[in-house]
PDB file of N, CA, C and O in Angstrom:
ATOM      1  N   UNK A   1      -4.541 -11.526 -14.134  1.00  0.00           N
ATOM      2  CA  UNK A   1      -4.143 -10.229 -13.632  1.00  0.00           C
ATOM      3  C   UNK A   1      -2.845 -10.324 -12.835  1.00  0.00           C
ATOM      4  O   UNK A   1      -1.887  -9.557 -12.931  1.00  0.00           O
ATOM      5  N   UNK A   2      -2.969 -11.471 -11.966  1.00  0.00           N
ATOM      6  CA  UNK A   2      -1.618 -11.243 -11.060  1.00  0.00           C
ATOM      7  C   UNK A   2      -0.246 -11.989 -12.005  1.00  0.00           C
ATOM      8  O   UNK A   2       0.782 -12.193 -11.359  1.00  0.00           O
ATOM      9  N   UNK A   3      -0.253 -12.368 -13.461  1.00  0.00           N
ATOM     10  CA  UNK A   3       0.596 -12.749 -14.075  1.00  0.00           C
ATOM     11  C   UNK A   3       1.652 -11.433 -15.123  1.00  0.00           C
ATOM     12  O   UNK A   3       2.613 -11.516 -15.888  1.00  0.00           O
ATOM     13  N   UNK A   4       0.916 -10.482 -14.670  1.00  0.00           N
ATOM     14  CA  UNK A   4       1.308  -9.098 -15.168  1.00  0.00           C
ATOM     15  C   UNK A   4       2.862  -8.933 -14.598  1.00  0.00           C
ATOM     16  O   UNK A   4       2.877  -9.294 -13.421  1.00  0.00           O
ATOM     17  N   UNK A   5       4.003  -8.561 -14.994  1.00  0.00           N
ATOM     18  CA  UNK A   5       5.065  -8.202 -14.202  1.00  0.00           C
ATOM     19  C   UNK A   5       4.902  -6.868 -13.496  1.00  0.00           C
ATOM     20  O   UNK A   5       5.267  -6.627 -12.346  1.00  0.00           O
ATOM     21  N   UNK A   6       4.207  -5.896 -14.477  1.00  0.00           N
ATOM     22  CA  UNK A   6       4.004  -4.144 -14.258  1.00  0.00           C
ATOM     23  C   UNK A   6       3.885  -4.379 -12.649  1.00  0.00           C
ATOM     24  O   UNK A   6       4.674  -4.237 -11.715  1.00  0.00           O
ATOM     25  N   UNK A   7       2.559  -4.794 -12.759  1.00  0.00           N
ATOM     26  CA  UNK A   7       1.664  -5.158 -11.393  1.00  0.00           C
ATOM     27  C   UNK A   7       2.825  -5.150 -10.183  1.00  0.00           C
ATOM     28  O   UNK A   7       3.065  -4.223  -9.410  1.00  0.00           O
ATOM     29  N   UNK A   8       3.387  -6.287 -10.243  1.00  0.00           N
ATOM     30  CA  UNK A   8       4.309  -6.586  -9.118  1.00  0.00           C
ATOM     31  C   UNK A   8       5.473  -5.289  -8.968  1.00  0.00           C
ATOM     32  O   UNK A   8       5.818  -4.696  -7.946  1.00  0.00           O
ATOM     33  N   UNK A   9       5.859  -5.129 -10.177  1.00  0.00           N
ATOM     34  CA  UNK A   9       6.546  -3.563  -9.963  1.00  0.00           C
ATOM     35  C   UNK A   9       5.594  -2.547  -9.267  1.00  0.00           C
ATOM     36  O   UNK A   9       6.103  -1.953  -8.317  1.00  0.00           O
ATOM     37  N   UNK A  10       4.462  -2.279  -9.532  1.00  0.00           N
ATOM     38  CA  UNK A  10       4.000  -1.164  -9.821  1.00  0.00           C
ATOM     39  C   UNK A  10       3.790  -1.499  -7.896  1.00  0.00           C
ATOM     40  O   UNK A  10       4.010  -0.532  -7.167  1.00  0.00           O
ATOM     41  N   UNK A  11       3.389  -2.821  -7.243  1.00  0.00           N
ATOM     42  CA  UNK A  11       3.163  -2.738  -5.860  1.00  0.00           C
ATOM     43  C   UNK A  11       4.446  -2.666  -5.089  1.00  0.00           C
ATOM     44  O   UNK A  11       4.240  -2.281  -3.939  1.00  0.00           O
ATOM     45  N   UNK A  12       5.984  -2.968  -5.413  1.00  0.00           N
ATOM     46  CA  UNK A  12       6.847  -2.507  -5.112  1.00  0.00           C
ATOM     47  C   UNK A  12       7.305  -1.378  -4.990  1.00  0.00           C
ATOM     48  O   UNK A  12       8.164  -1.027  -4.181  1.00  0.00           O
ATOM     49  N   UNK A  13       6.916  -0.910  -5.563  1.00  0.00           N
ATOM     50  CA  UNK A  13       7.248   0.548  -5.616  1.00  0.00           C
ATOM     51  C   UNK A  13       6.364   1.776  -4.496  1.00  0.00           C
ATOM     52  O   UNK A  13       6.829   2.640  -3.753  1.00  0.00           O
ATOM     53  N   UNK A  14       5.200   1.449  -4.738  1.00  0.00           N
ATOM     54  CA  UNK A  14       3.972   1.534  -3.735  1.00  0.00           C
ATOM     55  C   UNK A  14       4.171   1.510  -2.469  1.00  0.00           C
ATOM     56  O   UNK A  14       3.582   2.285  -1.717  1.00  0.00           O
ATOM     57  N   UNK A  15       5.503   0.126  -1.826  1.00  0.00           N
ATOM     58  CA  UNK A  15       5.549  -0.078  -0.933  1.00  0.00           C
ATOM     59  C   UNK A  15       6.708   0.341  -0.439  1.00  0.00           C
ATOM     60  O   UNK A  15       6.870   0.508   0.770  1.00  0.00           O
ATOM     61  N   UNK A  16       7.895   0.615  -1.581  1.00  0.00           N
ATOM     62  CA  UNK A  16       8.973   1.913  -0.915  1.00  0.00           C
ATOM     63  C   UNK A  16       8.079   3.361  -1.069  1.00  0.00           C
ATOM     64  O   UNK A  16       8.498   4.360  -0.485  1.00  0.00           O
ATOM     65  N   UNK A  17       7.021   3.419  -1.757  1.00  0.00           N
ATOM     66  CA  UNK A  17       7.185   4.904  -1.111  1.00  0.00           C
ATOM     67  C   UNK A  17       6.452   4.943   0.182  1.00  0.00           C
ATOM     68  O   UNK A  17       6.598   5.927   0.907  1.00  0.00           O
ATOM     69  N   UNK A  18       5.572   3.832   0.584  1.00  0.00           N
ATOM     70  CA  UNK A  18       5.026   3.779   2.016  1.00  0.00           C
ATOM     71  C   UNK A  18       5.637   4.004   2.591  1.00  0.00           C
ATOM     72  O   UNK A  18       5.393   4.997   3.276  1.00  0.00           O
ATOM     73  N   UNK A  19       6.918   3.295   2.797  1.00  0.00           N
ATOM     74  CA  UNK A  19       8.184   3.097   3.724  1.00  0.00           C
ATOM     75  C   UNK A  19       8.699   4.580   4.427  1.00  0.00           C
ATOM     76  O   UNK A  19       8.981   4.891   5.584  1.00  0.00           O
ATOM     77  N   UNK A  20       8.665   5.580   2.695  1.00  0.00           N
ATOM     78  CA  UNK A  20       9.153   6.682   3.321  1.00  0.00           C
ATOM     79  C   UNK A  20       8.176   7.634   4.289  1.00  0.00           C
ATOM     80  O   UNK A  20       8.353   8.827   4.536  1.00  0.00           O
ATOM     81  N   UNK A  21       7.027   6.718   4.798  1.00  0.00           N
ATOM     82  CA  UNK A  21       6.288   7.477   5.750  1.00  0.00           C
ATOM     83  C   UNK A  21       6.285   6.927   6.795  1.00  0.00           C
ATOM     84  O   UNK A  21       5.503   7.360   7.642  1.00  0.00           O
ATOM     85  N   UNK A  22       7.275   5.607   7.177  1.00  0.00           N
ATOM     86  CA  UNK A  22       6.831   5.228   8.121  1.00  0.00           C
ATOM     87  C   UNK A  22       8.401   5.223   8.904  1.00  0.00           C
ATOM     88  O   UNK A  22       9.440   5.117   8.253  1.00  0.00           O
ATOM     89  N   UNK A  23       8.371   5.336  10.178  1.00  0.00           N
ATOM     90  CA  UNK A  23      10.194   5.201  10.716  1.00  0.00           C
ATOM     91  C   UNK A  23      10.295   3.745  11.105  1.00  0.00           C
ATOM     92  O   UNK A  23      10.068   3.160  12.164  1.00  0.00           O
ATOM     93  N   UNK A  24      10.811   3.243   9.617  1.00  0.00           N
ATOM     94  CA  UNK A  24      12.013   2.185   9.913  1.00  0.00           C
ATOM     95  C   UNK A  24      11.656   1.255   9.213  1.00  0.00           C
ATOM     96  O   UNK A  24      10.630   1.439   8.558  1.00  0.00           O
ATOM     97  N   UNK A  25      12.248   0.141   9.112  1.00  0.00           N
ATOM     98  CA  UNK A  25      12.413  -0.519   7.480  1.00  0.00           C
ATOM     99  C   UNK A  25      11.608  -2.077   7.876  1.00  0.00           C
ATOM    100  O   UNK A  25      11.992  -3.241   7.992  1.00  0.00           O
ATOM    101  N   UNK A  26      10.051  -1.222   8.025  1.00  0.00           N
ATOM    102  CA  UNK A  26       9.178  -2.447   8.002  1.00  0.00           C
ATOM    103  C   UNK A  26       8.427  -2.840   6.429  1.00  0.00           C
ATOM    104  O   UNK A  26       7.926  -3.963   6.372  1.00  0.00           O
ATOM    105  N   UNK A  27       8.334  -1.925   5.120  1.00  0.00           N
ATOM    106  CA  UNK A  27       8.162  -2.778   4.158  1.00  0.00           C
ATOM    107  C   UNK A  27       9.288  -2.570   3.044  1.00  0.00           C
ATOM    108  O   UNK A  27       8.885  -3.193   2.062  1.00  0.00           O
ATOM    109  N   UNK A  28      10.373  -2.046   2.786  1.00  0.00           N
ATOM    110  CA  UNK A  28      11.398  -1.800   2.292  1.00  0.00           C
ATOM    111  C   UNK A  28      11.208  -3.422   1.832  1.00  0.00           C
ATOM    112  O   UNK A  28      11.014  -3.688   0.646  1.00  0.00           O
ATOM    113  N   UNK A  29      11.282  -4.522   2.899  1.00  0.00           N
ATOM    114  CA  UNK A  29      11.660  -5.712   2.343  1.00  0.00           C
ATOM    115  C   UNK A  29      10.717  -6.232   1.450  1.00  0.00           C
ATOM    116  O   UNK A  29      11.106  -6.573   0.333  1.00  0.00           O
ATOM    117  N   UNK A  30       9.590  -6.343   1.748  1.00  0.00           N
ATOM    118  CA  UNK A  30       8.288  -6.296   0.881  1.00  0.00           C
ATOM    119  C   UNK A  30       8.506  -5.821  -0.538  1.00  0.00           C
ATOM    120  O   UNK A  30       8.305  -6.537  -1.519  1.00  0.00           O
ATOM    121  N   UNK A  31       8.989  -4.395  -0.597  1.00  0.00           N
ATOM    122  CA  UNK A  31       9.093  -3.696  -1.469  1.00  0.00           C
ATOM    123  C   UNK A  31      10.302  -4.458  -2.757  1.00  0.00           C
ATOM    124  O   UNK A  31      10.251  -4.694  -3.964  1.00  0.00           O
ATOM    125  N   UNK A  32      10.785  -4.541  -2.230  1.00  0.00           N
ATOM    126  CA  UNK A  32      12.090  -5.507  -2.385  1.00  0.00           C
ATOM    127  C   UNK A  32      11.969  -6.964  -3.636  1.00  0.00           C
ATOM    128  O   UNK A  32      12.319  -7.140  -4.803  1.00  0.00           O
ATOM    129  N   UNK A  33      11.324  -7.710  -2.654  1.00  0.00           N
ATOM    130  CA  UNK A  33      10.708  -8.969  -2.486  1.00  0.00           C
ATOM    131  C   UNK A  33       9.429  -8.408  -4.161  1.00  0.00           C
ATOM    132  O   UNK A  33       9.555  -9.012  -5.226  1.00  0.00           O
ATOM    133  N   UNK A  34       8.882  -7.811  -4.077  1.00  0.00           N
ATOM    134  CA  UNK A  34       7.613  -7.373  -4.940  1.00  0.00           C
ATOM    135  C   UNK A  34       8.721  -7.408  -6.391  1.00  0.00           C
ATOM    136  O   UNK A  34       8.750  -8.282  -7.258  1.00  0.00           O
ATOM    137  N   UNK A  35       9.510  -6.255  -6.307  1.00  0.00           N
ATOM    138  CA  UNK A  35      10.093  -5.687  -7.559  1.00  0.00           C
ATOM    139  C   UNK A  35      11.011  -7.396  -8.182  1.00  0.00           C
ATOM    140  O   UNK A  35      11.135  -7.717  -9.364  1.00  0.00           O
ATOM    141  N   UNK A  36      11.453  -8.107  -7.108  1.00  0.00           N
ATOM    142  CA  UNK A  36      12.453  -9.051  -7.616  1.00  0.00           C
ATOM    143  C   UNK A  36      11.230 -10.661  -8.194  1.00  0.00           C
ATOM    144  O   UNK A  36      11.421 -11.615  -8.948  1.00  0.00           O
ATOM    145  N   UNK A  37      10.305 -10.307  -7.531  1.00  0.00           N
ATOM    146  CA  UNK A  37       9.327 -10.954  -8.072  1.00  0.00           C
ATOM    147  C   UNK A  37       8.624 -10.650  -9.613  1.00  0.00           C
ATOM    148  O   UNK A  37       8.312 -11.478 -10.469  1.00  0.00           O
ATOM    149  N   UNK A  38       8.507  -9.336  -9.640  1.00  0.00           N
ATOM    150  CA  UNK A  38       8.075  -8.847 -10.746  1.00  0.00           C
ATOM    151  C   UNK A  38       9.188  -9.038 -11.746  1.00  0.00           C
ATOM    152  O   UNK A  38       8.745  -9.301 -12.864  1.00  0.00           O
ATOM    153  N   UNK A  39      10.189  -8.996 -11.691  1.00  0.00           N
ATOM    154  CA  UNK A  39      11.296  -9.539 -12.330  1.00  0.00           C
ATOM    155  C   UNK A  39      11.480 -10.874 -12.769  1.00  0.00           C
ATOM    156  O   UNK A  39      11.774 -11.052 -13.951  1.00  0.00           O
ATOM    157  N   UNK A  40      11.320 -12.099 -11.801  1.00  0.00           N
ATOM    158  CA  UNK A  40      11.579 -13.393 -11.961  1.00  0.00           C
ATOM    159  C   UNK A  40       9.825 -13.836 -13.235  1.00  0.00           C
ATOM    160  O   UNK A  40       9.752 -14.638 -14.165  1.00  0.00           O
ATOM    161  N   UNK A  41       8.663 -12.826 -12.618  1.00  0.00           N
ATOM    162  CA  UNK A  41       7.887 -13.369 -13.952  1.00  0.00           C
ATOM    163  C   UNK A  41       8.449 -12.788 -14.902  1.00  0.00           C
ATOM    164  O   UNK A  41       9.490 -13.351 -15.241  1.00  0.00           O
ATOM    165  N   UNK A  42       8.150 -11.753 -15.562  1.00  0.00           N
ATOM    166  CA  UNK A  42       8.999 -10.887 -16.376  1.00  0.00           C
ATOM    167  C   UNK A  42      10.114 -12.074 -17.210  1.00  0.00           C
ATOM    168  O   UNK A  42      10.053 -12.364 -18.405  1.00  0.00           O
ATOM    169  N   UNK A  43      10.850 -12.485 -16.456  1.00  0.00           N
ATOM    170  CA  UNK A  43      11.862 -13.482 -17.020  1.00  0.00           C
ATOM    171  C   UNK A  43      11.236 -14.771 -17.558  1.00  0.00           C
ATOM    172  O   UNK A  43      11.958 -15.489 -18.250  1.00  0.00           O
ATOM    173  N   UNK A  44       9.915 -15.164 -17.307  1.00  0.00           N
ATOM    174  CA  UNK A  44       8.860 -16.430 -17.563  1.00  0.00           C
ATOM    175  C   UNK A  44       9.854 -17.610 -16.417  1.00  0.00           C
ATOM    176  O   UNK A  44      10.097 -18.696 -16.944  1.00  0.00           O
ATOM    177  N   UNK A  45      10.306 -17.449 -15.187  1.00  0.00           N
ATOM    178  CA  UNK A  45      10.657 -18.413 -14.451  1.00  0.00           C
ATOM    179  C   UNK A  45       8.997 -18.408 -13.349  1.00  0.00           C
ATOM    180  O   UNK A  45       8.699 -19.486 -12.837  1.00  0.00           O
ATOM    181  N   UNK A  46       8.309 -17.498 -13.156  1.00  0.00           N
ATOM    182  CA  UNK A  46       7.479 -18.321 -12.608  1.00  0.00           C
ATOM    183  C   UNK A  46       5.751 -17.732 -13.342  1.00  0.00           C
ATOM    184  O   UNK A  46       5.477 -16.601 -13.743  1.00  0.00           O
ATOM    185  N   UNK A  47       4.899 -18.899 -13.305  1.00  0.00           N
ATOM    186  CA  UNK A  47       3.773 -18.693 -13.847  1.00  0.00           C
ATOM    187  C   UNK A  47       2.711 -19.171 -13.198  1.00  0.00           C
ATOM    188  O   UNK A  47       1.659 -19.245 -13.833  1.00  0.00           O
ATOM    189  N   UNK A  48       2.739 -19.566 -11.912  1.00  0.00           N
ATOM    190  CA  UNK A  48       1.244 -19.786 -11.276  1.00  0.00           C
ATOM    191  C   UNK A  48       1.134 -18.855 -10.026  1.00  0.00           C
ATOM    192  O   UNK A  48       2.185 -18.265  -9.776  1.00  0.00           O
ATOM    193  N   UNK A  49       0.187 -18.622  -9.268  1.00  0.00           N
ATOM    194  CA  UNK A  49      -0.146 -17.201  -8.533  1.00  0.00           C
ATOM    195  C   UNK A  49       0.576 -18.225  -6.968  1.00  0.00           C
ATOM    196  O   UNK A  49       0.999 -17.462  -6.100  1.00  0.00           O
ATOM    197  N   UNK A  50       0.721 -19.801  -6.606  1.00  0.00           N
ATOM    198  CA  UNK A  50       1.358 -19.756  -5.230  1.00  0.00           C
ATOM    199  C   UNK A  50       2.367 -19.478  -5.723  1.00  0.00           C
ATOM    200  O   UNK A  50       2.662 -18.314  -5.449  1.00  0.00           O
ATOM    201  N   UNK A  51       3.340 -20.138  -6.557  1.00  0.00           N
ATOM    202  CA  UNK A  51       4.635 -19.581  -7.094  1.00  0.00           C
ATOM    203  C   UNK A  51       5.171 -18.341  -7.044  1.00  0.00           C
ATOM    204  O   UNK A  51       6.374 -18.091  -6.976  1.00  0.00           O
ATOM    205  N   UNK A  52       4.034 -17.347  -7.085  1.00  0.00           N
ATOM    206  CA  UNK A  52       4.556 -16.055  -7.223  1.00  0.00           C
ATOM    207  C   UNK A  52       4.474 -16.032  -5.914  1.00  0.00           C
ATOM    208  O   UNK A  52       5.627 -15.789  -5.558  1.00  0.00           O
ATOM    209  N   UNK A  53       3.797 -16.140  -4.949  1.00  0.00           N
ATOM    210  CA  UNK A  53       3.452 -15.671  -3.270  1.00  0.00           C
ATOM    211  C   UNK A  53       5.014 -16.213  -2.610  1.00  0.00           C
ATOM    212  O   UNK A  53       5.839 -15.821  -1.786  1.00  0.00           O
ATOM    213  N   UNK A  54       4.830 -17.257  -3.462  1.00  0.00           N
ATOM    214  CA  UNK A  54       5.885 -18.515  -2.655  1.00  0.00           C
ATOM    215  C   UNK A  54       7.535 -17.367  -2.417  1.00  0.00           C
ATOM    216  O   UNK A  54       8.220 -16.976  -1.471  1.00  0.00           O
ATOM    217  N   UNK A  55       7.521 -17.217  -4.016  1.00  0.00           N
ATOM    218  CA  UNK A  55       8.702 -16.401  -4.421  1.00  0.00           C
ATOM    219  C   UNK A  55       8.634 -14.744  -3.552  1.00  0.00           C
ATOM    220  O   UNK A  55       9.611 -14.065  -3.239  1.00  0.00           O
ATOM    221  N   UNK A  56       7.418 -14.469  -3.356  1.00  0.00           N
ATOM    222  CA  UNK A  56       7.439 -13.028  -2.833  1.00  0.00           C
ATOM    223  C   UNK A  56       8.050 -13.416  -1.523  1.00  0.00           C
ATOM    224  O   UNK A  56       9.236 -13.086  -1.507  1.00  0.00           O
ATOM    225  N   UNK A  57       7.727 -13.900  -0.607  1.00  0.00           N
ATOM    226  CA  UNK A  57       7.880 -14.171   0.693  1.00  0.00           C
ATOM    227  C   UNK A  57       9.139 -14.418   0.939  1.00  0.00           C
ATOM    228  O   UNK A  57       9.888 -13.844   1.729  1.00  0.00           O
ATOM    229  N   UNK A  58       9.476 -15.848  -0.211  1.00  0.00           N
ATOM    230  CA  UNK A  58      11.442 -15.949   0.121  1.00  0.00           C
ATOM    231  C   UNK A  58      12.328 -14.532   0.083  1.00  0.00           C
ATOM    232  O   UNK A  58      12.889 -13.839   0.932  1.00  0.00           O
ATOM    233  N   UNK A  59      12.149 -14.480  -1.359  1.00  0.00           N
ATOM    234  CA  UNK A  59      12.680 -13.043  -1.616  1.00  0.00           C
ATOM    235  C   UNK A  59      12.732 -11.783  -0.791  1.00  0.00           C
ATOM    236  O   UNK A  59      13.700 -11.022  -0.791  1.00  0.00           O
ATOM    237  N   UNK A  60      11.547 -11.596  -0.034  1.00  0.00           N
ATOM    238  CA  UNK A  60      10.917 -10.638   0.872  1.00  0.00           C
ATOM    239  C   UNK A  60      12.202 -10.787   2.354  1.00  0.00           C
ATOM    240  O   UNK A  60      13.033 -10.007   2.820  1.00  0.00           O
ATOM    241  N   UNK A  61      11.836 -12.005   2.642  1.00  0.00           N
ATOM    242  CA  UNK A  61      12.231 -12.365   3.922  1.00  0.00           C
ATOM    243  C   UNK A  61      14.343 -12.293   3.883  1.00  0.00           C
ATOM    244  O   UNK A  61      15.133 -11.965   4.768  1.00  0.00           O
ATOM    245  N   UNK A  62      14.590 -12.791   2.367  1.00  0.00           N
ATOM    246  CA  UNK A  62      16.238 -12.141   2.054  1.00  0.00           C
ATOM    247  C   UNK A  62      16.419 -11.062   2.162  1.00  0.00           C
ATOM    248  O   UNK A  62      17.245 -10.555   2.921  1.00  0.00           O
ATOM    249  N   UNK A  63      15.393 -10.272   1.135  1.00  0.00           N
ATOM    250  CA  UNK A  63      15.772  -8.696   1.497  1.00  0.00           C
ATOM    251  C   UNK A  63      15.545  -8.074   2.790  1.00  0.00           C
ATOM    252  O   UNK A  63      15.998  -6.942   2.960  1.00  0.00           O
ATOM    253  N   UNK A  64      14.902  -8.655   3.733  1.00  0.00           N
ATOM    254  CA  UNK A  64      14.833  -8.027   4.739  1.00  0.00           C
ATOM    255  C   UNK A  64      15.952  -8.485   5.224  1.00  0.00           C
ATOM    256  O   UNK A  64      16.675  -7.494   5.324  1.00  0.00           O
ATOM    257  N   UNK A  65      16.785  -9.827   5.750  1.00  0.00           N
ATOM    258  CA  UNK A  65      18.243 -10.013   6.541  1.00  0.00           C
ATOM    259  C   UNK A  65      18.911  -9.160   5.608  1.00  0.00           C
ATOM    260  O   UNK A  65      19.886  -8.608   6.117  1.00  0.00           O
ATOM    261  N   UNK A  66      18.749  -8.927   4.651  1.00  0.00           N
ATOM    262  CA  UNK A  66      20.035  -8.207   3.670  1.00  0.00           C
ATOM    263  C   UNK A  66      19.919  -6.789   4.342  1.00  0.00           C
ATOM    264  O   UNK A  66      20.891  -6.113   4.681  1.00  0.00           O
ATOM    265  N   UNK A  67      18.779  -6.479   4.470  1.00  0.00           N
ATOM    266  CA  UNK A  67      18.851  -5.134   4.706  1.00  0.00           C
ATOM    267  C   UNK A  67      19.051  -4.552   5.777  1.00  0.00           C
ATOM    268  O   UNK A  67      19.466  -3.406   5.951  1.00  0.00           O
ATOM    269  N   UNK A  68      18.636  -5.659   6.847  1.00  0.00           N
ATOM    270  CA  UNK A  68      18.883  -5.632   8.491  1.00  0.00           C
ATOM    271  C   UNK A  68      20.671  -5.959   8.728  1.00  0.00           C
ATOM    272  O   UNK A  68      21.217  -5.526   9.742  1.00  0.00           O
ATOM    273  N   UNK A  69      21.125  -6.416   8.127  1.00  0.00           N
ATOM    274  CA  UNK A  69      22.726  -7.059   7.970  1.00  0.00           C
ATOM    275  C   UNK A  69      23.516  -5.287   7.523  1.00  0.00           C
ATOM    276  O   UNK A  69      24.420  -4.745   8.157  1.00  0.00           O
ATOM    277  N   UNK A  70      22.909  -4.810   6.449  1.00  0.00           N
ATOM    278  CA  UNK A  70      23.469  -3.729   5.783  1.00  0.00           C
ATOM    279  C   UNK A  70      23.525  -2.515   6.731  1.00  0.00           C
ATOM    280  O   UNK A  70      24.613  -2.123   7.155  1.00  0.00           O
ATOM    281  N   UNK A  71      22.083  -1.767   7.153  1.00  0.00           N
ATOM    282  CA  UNK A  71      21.670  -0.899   7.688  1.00  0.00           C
ATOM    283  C   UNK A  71      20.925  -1.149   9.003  1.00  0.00           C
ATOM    284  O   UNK A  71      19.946  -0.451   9.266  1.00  0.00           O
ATOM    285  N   UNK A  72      21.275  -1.968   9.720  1.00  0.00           N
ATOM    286  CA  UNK A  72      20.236  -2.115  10.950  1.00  0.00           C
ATOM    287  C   UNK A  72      21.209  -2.216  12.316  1.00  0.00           C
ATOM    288  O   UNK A  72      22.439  -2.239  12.353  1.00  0.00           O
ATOM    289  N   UNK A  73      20.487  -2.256  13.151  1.00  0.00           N
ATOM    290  CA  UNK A  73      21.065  -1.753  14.800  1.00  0.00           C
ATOM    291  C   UNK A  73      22.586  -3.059  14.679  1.00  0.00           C
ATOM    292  O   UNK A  73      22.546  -4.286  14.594  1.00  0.00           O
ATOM    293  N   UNK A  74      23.671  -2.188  14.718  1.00  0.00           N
ATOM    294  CA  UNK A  74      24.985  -2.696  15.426  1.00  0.00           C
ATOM    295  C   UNK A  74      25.298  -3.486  16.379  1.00  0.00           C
ATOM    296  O   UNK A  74      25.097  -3.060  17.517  1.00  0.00           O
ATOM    297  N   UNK A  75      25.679  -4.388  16.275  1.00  0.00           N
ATOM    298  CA  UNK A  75      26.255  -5.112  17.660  1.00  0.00           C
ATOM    299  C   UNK A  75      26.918  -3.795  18.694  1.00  0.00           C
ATOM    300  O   UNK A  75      27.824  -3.006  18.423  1.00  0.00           O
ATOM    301  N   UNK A  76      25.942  -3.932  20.171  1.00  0.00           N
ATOM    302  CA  UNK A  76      26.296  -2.979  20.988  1.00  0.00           C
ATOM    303  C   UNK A  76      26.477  -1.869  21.134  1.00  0.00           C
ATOM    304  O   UNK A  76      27.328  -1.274  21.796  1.00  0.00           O
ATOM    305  N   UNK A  77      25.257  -1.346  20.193  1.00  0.00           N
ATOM    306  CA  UNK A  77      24.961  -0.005  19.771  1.00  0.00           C
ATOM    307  C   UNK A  77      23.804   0.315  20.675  1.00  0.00           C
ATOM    308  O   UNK A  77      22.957  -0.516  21.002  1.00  0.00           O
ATOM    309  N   UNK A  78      23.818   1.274  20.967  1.00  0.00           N
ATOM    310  CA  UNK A  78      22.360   1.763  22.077  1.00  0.00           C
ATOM    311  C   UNK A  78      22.279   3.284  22.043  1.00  0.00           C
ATOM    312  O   UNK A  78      23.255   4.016  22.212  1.00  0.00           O
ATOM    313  N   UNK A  79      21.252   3.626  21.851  1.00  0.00           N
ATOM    314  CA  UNK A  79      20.905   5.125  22.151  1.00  0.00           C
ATOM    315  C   UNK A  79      20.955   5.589  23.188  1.00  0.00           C
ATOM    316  O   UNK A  79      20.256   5.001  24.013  1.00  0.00           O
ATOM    317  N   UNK A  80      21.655   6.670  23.650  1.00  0.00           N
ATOM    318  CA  UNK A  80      22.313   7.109  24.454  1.00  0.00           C
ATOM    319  C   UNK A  80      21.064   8.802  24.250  1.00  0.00           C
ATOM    320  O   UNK A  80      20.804   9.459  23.242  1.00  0.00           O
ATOM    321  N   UNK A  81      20.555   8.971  25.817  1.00  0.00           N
ATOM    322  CA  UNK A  81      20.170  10.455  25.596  1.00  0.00           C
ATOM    323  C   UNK A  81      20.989  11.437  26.540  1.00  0.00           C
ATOM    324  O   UNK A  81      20.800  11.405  27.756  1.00  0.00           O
ATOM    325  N   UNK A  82      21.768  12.183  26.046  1.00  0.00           N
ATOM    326  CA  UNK A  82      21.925  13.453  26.706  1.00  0.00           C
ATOM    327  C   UNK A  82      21.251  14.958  27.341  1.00  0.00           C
ATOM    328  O   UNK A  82      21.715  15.934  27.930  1.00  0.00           O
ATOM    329  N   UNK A  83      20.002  14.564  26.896  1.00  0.00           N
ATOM    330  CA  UNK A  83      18.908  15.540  27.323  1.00  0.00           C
ATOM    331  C   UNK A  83      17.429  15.115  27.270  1.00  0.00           C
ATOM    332  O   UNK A  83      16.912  14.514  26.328  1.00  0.00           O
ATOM    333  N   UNK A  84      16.863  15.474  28.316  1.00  0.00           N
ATOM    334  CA  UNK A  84      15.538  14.913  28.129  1.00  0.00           C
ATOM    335  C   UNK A  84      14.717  16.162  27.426  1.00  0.00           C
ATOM    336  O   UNK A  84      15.127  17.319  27.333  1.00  0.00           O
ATOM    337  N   UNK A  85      13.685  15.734  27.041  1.00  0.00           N
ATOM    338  CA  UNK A  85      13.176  16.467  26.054  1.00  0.00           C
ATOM    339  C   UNK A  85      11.849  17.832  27.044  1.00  0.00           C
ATOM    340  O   UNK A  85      11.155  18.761  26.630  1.00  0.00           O
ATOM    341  N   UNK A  86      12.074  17.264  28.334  1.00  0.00           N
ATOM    342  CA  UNK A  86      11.284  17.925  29.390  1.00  0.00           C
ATOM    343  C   UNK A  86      12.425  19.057  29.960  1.00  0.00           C
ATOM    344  O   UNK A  86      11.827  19.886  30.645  1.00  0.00           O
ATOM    345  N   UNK A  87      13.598  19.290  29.901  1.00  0.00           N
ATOM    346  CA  UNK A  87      14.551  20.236  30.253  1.00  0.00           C
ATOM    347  C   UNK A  87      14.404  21.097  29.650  1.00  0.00           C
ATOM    348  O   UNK A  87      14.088  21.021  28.463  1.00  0.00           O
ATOM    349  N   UNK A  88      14.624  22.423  30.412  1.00  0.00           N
ATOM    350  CA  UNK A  88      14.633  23.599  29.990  1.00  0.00           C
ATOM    351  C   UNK A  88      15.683  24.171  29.722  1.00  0.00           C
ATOM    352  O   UNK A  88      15.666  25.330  29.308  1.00  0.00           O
TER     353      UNK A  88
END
């Protein structure tokens, strides 16, 4: 079952649309990591179930610096409030 490529797509995908319920890019990488996995079997580069975990996790853990590098908090960036939300 877990040698299926669909599968690994089909939980990538699963896990960007989680994402869009949650604020902020805690499985995007997961999501990521799943689809590029489902890909590398798909291609017959990997065929035993640690292999695939092995590969989810590397992959996972790239797309997440990739994505934290791309879209994530700025060097010396800070939220700044101009109003509290208790003002009238």
């Amino acid at each position: 079952m877990w040698r299926e490529p669909w599968l690994w797509m089909v939980l990538g995908l699963g896990l960007a649309l989680a994402e869009m319920l949650l604020p902020g890019f805690y499985l995007l990488g997961f999501a990521v990591g799943a689809v590029a996995t489902g890909a590398l079997i798909w291609a017959g580069l990997l065929t035993s179930l640690p292999a695939m975990l092995c590969a989810l996790a590397a992959l996972s853990v790239l797309a997440w610096l990739a994505l934290r590098r791309i879209a994530g908090v700025r060097r010396g960036q800070r939220k700044v409030w101009h109003r509290d939300i208790n003002d009238n």
